[in-house]
N, C-alpha and C positions, 0 to 999 in steps of 0.2 A: 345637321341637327335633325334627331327624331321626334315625332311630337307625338302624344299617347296620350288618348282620352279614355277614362274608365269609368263603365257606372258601374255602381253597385246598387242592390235591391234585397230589402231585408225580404226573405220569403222563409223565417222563420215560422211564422204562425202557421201557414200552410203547410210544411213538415209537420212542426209540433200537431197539429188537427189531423194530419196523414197518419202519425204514428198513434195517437189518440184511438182513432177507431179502424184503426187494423188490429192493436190490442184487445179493442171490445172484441171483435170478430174470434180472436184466438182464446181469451176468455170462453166465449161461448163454445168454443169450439173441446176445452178443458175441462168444462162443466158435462159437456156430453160425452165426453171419452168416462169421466168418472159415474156418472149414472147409470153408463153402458156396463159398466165393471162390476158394481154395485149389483144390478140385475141379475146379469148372468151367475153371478158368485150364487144367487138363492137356488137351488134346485128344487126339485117336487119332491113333497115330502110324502105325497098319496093320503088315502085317507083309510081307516079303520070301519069298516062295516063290523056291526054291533049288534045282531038282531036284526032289527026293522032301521035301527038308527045308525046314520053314518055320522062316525066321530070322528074328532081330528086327527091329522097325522101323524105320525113318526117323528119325533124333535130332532133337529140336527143332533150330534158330538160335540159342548163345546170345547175348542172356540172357534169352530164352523160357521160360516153365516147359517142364519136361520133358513131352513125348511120351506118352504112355498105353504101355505096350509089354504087362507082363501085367495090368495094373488093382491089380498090390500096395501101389506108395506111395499111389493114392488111396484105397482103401479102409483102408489103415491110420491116415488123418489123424482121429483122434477127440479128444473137448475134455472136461477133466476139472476140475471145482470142486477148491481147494485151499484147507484154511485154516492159515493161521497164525496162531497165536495171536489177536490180535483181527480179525485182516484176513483179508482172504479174496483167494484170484487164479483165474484162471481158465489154463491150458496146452492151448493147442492145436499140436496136429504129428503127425507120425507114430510110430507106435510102434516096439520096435526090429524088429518082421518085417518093414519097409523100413529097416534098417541105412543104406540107401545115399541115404536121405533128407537126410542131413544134405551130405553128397558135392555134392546137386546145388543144393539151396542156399547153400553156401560156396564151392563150387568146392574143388579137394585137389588138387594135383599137375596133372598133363596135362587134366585134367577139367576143364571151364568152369564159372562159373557157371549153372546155372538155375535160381534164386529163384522159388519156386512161395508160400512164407508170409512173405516180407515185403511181396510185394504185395497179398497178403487181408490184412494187418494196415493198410496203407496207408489202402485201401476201407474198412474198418471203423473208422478212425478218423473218414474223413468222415462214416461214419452215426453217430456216439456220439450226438452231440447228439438225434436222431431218436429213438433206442433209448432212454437215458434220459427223454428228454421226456412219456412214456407212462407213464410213474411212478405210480400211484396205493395210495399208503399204504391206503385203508380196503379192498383186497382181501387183502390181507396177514392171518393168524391173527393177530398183533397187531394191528393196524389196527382188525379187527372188534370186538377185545375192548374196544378204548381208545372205538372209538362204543359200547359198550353201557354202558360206566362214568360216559357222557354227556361224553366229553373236547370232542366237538364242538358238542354242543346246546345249550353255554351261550353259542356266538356266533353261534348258528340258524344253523347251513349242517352240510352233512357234513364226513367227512374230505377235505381236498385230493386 
């Protein structure tokens, strides 16, 4: 006769909290590959010497992202973790001290397009797969905690 004793231990919630905020992580990590995109797509537009007065630049072609003209909408494009209730998102764009950010991505009236964040969102779509695949649960504070409760060393290996 063999005799088998088995415990079991739910160590679900420490998963679910491991995957929780390694998703934040790649979230953030999403938000900045797109703002990065967003950036660079604006080039310098230079500026118009007038006389005495230097005027603004050269307008992009649309539907080119907009011209650089003071560096305000690029420097306002920052990316902010958001949670809702169980979920979480990530918002990247400009903030309202470029007001006129939305103008040149929608286009409004006489005004063209030039979509400067739905083509970093585009690009960053191609990368998900890259940016999640880099995943690893056991650097997570739960992660670490769920190997020291031996979640992993009962099938000899680490966390994934």
């Amino acid at each position: 006769m063999i005799r088998m004793h088995v415990k079991t231990v739910n160590n679900m919630p420490l998963v679910n909290a491991a995957v929780k905020e390694m998703t934040a992580h790649q979230l953030k990590m999403v938000g900045i590959f797109i703002q990065r995109e967003a950036k660079v797509s604006m080039k310098a537009g230079g500026r118009i010497q007038v006389g005495k007065k230097s005027m603004m630049g050269i307008p992009s072609t649309p539907p080119d992202p907009p011209h650089v003209q003071t560096g305000n909408l690029r420097a306002s494009i920052n990316v902010a973790l958001e949670k809702r209730g169980r979920g979480q998102s990530i918002v990247v764009g400009p903030t309202y001290q470029a007001w006129y950010g939305h103008i040149h991505e929608l286009g409004v009236g006489l005004y063209p397009i030039r979509a400067f964040m739905i083509p970093a969102l585009v690009k960053a779509i191609a990368a998900l797969p890259g940016i999640f695949k880099k995943v690893d649960l056991s650097m997570t504070t739960a992660g670490k905690a769920a190997n020291m409760k031996g979640l992993y060393k009962s099938y000899g290996r680490t966390a994934p």
